[in-house]
N, CA, C and O of each residue as an XYZ file, in Angstrom:
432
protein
N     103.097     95.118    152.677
C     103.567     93.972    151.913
C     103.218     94.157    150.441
O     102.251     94.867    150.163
N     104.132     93.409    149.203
C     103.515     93.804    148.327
C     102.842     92.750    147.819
O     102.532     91.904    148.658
N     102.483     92.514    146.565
C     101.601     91.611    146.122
C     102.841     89.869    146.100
O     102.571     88.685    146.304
N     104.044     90.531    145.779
C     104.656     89.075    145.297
C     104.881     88.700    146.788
O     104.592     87.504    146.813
N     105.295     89.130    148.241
C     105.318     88.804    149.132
C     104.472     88.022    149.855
O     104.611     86.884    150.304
N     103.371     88.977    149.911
C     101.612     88.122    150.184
C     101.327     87.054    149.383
O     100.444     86.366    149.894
N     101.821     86.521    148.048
C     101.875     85.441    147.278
C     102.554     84.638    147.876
O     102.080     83.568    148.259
N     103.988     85.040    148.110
C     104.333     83.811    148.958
C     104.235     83.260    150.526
O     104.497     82.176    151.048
N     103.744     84.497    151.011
C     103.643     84.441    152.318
C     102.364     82.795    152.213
O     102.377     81.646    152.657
N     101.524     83.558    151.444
C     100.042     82.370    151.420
C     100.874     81.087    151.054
O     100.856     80.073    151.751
N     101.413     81.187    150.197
C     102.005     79.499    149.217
C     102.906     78.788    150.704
O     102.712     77.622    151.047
N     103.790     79.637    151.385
C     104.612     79.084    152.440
C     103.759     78.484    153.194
O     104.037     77.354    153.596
N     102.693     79.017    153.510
C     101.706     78.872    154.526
C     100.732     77.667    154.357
O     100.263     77.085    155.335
N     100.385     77.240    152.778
C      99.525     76.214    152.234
C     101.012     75.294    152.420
O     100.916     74.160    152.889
N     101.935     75.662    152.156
C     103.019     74.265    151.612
C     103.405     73.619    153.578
O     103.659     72.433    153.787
N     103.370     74.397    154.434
C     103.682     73.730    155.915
C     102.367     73.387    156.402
O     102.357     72.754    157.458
N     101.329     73.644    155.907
C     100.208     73.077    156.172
C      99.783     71.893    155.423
O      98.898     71.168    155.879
N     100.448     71.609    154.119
C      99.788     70.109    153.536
C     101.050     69.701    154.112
O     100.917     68.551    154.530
N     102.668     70.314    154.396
C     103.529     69.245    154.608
C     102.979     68.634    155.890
O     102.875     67.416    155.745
N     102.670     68.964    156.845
C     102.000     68.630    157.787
C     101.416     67.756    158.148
O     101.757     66.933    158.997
N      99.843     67.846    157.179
C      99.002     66.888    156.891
C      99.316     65.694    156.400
O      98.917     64.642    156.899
N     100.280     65.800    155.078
C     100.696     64.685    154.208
C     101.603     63.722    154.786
O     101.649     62.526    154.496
N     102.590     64.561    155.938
C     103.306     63.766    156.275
C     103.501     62.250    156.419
O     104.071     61.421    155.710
N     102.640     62.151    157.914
C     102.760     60.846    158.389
C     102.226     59.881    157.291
O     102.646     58.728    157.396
N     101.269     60.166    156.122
C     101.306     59.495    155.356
C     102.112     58.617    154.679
O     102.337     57.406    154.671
N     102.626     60.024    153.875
C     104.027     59.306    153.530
C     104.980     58.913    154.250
O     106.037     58.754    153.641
N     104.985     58.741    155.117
C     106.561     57.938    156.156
C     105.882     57.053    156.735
O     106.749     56.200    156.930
N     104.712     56.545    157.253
C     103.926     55.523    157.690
C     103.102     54.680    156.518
O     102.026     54.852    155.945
N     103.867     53.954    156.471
C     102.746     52.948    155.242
C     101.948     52.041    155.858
O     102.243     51.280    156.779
N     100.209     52.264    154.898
C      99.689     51.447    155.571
C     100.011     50.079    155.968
O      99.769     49.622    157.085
N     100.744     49.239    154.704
C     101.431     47.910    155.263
C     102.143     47.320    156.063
O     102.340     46.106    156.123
N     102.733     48.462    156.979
C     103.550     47.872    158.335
C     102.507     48.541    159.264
O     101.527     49.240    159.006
N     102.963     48.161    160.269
C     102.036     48.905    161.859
C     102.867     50.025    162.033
O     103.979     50.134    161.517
N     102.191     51.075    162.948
C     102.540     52.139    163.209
C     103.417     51.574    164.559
O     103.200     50.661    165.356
N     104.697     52.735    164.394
C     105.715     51.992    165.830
C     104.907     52.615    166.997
O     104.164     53.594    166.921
N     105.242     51.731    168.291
C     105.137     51.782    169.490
C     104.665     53.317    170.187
O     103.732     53.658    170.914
N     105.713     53.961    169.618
C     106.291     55.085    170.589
C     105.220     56.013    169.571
O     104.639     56.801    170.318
N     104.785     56.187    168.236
C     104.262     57.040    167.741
C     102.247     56.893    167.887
O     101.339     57.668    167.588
N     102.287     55.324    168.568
C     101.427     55.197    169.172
C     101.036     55.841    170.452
O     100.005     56.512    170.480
N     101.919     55.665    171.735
C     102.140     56.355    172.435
C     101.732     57.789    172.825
O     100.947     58.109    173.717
N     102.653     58.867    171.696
C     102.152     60.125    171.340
C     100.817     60.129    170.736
O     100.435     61.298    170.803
N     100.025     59.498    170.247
C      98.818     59.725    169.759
C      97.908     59.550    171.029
O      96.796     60.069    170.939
N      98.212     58.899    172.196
C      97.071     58.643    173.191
C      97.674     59.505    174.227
O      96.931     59.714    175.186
N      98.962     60.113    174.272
C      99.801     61.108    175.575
C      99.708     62.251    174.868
O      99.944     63.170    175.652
N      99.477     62.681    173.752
C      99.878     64.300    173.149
C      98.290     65.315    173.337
O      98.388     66.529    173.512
N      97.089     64.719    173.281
C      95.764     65.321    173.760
C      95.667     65.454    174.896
O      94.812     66.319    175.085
N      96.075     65.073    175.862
C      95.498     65.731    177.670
C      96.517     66.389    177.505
O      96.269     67.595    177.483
N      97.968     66.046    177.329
C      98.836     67.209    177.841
C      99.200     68.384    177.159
O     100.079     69.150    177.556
N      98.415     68.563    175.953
C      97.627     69.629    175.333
C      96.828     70.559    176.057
O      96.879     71.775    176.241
N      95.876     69.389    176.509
C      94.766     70.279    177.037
C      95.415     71.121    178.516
O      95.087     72.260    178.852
N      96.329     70.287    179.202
C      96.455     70.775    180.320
C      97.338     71.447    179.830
O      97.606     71.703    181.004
N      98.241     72.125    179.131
C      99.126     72.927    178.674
C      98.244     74.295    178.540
O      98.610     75.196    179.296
N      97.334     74.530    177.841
C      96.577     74.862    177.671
C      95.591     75.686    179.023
O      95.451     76.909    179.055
N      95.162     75.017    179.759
C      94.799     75.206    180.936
C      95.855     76.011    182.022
O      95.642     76.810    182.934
N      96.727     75.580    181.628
C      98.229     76.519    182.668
C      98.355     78.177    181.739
O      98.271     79.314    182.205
N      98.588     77.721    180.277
C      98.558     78.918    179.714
C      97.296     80.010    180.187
O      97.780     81.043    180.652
N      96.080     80.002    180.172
C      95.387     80.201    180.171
C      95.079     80.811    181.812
O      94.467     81.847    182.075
N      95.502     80.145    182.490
C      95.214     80.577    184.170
C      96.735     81.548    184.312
O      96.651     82.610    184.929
N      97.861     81.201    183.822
C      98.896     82.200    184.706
C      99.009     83.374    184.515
O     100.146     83.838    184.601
N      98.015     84.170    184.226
C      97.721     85.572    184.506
C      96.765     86.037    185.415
O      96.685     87.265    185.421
N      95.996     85.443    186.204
C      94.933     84.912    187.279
C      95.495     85.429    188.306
O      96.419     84.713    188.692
N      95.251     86.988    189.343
C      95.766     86.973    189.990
C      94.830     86.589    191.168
O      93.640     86.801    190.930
N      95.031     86.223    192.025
C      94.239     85.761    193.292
C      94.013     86.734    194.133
O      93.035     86.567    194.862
N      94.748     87.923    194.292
C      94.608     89.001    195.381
C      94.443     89.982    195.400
O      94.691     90.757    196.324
N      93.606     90.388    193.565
C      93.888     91.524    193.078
C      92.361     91.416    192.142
O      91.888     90.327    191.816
N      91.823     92.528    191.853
C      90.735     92.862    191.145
C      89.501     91.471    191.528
O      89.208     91.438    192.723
N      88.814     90.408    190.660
C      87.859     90.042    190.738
C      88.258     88.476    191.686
O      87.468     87.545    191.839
N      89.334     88.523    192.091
C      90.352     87.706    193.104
C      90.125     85.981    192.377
O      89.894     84.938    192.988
N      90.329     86.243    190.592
C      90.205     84.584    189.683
C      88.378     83.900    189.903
O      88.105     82.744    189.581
N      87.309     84.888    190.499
C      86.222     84.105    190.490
C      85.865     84.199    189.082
O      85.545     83.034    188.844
N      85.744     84.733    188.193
C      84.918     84.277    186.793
C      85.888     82.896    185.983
O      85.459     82.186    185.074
N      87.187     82.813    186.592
C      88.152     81.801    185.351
C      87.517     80.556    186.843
O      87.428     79.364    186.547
N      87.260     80.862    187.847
C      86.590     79.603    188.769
C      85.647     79.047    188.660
O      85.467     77.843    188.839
N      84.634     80.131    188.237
C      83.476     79.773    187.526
C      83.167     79.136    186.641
O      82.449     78.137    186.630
N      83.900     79.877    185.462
C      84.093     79.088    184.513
C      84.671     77.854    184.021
O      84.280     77.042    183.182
N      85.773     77.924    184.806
C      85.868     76.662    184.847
C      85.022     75.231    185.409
O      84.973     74.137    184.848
N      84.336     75.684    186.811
C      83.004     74.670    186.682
C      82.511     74.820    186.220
O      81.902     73.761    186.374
N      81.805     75.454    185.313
C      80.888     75.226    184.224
C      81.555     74.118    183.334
O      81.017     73.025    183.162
N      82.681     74.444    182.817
C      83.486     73.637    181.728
C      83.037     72.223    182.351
O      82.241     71.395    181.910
N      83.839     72.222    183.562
C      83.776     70.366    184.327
C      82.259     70.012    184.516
O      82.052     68.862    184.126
N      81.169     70.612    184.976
C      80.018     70.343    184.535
C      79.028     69.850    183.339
O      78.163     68.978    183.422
N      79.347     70.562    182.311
C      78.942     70.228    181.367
C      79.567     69.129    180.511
O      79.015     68.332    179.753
N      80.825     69.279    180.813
C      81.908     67.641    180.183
C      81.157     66.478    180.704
O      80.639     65.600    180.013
N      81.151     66.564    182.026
C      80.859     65.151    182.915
C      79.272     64.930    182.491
O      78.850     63.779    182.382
N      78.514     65.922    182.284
C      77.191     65.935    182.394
C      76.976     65.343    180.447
O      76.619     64.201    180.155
N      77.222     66.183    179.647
C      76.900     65.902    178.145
C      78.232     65.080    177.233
O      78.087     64.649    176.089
N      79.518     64.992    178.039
C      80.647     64.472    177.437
C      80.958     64.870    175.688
O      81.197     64.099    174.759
N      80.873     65.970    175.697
C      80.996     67.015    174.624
C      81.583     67.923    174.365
O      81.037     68.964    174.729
N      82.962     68.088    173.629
C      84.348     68.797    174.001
C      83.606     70.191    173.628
O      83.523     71.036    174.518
N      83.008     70.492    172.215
C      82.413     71.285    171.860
C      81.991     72.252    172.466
O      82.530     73.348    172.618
N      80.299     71.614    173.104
C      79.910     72.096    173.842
C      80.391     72.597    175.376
O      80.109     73.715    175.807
N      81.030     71.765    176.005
C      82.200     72.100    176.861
C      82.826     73.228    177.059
O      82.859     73.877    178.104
N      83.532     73.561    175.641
C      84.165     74.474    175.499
C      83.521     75.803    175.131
O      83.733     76.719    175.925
N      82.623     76.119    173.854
C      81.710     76.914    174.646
C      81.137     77.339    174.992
O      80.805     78.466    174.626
N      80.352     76.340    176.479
C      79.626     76.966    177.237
C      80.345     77.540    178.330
O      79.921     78.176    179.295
N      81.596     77.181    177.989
C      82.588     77.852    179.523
C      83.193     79.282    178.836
O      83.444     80.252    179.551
N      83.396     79.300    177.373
C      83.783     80.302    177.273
C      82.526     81.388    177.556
O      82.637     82.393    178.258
N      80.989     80.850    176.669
C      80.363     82.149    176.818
C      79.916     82.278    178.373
O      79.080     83.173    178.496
N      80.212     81.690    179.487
C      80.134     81.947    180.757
C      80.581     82.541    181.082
O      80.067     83.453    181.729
N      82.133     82.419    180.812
C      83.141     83.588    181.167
C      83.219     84.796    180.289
O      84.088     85.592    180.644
N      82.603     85.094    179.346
C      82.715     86.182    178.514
C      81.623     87.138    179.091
O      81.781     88.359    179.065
N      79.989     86.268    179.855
C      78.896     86.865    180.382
C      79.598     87.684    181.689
O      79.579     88.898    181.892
N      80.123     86.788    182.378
C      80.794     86.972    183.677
C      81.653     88.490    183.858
O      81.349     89.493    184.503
N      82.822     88.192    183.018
C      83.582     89.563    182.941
C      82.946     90.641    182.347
O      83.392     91.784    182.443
N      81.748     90.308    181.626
C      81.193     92.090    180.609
C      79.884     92.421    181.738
O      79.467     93.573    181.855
N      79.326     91.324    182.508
C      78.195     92.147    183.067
C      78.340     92.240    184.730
O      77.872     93.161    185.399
N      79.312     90.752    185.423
C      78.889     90.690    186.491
C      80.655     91.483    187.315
O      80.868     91.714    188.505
N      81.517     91.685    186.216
C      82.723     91.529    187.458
C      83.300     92.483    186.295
O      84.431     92.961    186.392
C-alpha cells in the first residue's frame, strides 16, 4: 500500500466508526422518547449476539473425531460457572477462554 492509500484507508475507517457512534445521536433527540421497536433491539440485540456467537464458535466441534469437543465442553462449564457464581461478563469470558487455551496446549 502506499502512503496516500493507508491515509485513507485509516480516515475511511475513523469516518464509519464516529458515523456509527454519532449516529443515533443525531436521529434520536433527546426531547422525544426513543420509538418502541428501537427499544426493543436494545434489550433483543445482546443475547442473540451472544448466542450467535456461541453457534459461530462451536460449528467446527467435531464430536467423533480427535479430542471428541471435550475442552469447548469444558470450557464452556467453566464459562456457566463462573457467570452464575461471580455474574461477571469479563471475568466469564476469560476464565473460559484461558481454560480452554490451558486445555488444548497441555491436556488434549
Amino acid at each position: 500500500m502506499t502512503v496516500v492509500q493507508q491515509i485513507a484507508t485509516i480516515g475511511l475507517c475513523v469516518l464509519g466508526t464516529m458515523l456509527t457512534r454519532f449516529l443515533p445521536f443525531l436521529i434520536f433527540s433527546p426531547a422525544k422518547s426513543t420509538p418502541r421497536y428501537i427499544q426493543y433491539l436494545g434489550q433483543a440485540l445482546p443475547s442473540a449476539i451472544f448466542g450467535m456467537l456461541v453457534v459461530y464458535c462451536l460449528k467446527d466441534v467435531s464430536i467423533v473425531s480427535g479430542s471428541h469437543g471435550l475442552p469447548e465442553l469444558i470450557a464452556i462449564i467453566c464459562v456457566t460457572g463462573l457467570h452464575l457464581w461471580k455474574k461477571q461478563m469479563l471475568l466469564s469470558i476469560a476464565g473460559g477462554t484461558i481454560c480452554y487455551m490451558m486445555l488444548v496446549q497441555f491436556v488434549f
